[in-house]
C-alpha positions as CSV (number, residue, x, y, z in Angstrom):
1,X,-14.9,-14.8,-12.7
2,X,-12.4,-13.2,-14.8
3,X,-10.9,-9.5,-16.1
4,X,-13.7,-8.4,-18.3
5,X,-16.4,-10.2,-16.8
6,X,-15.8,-8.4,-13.7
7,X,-17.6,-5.3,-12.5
8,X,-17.6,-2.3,-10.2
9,X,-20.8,-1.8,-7.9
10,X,-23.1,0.0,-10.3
11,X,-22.2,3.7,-10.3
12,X,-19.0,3.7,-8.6
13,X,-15.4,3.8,-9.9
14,X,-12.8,2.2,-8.3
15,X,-9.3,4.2,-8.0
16,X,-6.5,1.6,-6.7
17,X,-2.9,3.3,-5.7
18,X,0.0,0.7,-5.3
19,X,2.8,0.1,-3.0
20,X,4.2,4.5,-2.2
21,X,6.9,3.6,0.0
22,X,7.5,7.0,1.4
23,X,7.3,8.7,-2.2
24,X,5.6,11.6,-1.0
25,X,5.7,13.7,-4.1
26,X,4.4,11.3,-6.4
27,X,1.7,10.1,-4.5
28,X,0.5,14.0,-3.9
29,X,0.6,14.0,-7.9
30,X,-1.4,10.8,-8.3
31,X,-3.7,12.5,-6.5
32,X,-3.8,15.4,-8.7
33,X,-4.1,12.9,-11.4
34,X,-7.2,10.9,-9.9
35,X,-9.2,14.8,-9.0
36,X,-8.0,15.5,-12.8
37,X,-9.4,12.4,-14.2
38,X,-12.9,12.6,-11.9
39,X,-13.6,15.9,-13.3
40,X,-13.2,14.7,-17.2
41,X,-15.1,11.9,-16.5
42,X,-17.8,12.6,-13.9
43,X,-18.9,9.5,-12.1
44,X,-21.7,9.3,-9.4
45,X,-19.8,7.7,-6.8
46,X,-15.9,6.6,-6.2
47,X,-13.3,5.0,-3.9
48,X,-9.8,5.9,-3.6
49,X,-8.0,2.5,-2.1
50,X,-4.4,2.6,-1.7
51,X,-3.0,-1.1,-1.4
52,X,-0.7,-0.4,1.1
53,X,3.1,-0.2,2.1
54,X,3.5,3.7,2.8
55,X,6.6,3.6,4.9
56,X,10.3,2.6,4.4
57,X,12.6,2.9,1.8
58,X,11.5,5.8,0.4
59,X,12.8,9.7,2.1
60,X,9.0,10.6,3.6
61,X,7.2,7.9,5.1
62,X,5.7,10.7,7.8
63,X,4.8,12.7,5.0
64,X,3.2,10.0,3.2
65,X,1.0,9.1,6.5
66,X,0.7,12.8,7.2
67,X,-1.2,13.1,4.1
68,X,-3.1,10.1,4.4
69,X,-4.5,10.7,7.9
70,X,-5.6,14.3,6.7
71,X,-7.4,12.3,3.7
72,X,-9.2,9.8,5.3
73,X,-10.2,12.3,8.1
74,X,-11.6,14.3,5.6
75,X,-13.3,12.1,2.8
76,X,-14.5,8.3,4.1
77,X,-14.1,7.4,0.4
78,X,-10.4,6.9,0.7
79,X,-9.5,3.8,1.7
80,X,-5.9,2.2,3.0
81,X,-5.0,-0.9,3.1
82,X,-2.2,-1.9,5.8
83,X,1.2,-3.7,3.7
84,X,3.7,-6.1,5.1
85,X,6.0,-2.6,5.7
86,X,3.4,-1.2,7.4
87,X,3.0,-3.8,10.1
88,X,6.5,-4.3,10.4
89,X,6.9,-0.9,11.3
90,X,4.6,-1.1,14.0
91,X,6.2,-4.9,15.0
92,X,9.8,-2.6,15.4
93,X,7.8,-0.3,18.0
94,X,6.2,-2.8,19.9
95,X,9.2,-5.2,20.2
96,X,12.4,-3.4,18.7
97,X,15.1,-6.0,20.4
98,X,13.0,-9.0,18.3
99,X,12.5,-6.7,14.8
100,X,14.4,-3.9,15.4
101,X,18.1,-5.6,13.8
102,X,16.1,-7.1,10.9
103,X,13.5,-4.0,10.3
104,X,16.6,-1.4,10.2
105,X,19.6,-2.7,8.7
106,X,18.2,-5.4,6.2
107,X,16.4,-4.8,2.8
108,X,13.5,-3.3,5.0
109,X,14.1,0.0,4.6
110,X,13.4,0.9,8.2
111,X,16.0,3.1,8.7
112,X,14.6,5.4,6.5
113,X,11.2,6.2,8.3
114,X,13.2,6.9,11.4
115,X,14.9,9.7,9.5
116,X,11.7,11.0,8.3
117,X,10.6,11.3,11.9
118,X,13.7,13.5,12.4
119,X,15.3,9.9,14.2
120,X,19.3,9.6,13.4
121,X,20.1,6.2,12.6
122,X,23.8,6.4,11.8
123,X,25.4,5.8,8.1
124,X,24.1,2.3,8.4
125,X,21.0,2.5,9.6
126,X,21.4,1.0,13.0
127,X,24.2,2.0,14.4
128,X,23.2,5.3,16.7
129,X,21.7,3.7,20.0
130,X,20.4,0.6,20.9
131,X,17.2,-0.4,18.8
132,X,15.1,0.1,22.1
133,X,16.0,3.8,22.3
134,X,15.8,4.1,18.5
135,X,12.1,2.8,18.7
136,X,11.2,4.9,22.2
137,X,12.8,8.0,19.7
138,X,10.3,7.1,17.1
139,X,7.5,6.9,19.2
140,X,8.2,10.4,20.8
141,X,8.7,11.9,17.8
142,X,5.7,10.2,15.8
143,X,2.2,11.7,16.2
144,X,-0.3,9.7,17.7
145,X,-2.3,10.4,14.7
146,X,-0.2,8.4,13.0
147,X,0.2,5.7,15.1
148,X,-3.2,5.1,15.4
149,X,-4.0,5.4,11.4
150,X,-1.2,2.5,11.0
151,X,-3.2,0.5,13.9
152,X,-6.5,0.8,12.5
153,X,-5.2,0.2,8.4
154,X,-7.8,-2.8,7.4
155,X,-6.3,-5.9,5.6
156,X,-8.3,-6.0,2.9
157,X,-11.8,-4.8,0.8
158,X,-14.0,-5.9,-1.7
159,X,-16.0,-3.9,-4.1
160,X,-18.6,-5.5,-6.7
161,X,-16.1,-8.0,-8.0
162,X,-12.9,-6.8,-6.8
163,X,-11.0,-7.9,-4.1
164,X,-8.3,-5.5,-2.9
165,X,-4.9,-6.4,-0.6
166,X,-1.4,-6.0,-0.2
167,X,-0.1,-9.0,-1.4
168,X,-3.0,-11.7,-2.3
169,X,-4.2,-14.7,-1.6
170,X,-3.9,-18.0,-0.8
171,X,-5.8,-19.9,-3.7
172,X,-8.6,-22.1,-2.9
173,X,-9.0,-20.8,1.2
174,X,-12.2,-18.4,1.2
175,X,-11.5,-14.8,1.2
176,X,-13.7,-14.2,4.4
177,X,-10.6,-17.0,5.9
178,X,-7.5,-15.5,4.4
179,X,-4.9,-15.5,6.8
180,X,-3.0,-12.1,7.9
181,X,0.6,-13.4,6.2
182,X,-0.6,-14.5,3.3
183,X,-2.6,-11.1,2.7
184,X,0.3,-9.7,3.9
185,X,3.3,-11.3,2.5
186,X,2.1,-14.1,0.1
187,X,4.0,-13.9,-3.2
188,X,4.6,-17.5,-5.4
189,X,1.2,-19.6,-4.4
190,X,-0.9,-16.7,-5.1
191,X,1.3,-14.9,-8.2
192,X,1.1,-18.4,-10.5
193,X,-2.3,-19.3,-10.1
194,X,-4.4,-19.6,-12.8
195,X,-7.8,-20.5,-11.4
196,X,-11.1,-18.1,-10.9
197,X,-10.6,-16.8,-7.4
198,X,-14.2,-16.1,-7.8
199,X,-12.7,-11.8,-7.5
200,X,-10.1,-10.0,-9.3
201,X,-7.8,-9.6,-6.6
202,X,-5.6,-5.9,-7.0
203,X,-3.1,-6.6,-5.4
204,X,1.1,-4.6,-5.0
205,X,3.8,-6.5,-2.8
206,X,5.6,-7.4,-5.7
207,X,7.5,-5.1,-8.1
208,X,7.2,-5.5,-11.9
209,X,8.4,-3.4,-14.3
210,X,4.9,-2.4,-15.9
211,X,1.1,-3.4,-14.3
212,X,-0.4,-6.7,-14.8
213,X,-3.6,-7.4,-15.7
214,X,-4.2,-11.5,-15.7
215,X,-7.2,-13.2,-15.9
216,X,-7.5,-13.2,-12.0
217,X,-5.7,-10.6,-10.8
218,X,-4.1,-7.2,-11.3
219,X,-0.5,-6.4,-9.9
220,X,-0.3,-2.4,-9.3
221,X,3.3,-2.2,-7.5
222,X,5.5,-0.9,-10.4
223,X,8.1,0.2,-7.9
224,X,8.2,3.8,-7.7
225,X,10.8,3.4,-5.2
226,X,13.2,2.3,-7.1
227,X,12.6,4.5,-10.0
228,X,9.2,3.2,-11.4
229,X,6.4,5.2,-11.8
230,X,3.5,4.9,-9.0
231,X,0.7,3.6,-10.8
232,X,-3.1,3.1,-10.4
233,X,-5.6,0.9,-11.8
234,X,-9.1,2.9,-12.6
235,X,-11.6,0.0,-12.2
236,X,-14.8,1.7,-14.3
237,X,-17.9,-0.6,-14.6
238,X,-16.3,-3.8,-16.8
239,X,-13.4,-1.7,-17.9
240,X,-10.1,-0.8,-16.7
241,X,-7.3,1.5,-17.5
242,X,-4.1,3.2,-16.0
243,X,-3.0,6.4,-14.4
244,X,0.8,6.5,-13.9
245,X,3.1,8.5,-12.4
246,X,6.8,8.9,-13.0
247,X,9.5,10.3,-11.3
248,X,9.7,14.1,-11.5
């Protein structure tokens, strides 16, 4: 089944939110965007799925999970996904001697949700402490609200003919078999396939310079981190469309 053929359970709109890495801002104005959008265009029913990676790299990781536990406390039609950062943050706190060099001072970003926490890192990243201290910091200073929203993120979901998840899937293994990685972390396999996956699958993980709507999938990471917009798919019976938003 391909884009165009596909189609949202009757009566329900899909909203899909790609990779925020700790851009608070714009994901408050997506938001604003989507509440916007539902008001011109009433629809009996929605979901609100963001696809994941919501910490590191960016300057406010805790705000971005701070908003996000309020959201899905208060409305069970918002939806996260965990991403490959996500669980890599919580690898770093459950063994920071393994991840904790690799998850701070590589192209991780880790350092970065430390200092959101109000944990100093040093110029580097890495260099204030021991990583076992950094990560005991972290956890002190983290709410347990947050902790627990990161454990509990699901790895994927599927609406009418979409499949949503961080990164994608392995082509020709069952979705209901998908191993963790590879909805995780899978990037070439997955990204030049050209078969019916049987789904759509809306995916991020991977940052292009505008979204990508193939046959079989759609890629929604645009990297707003490093100066893309944050964009989101609107998935709307057998159409689809865009909602971006740019740094302010």
């Amino acid at each position: 089944m391909f884009l165009g053929d596909t189609r949202t359970p009757d009566g329900m709109r899909l909203y899909a939110i790609g990779d925020v890495h700790g851009c608070d801002t714009m994901l408050a104005e997506m938001h604003r965007k989507i509440a916007d959008d539902r008001a011109d265009r009433p629809v009996a029913d929605h979901r609100i799925i963001h696809i994941g990676d919501y910490t590191d790299r960016g300057r406010d990781s805790a705000g971005v999970i701070g908003r996000l536990v309020s959201m899905t406390a208060a409305d069970p039609r918002v939806i996260c996904l965990k991403g490959n950062h996500d669980e890599r943050l919580l690898a770093f706190l459950e063994e920071p001697a393994i991840v904790g060099p690799s998850y701070l001072s590589g192209s991780l970003g880790g350092h970065n949700t430390l200092r959101s926490y109000g944990v100093s890192v040093g110029k580097f990243g890495w260099l204030t402490g021991d990583v076992s201290t950094l990560a005991r910091k972290l956890e002190e200073r983290m709410p347990a609200s947050h902790h627990a929203f990161l454990e509990n993120l699901p790895l994927s979901a599927r609406f009418g003919d979409y499949f949503f998840c961080h990164a994608g899937i392995m082509p020709g293994v069952p979705l209901d078999a998908q191993a963790d990685d590879d909805l995780l972390w899978i990037r070439g396999p997955f990204l030049s396939e050209t078969r019916d996956h049987g789904v759509v699958v809306v995916h991020g993980h991977t940052p292009v310079e505008h979204p990508e709507a193939k046959p079989n999938r759609i890629n929604i990471d645009t990297g707003a981190v490093y100066g893309g917009p944050l964009t989101c798919v609107v998935l709307d019976g057998t159409d689809h469309r865009f909602l971006s938003v740019a740094h302010g």
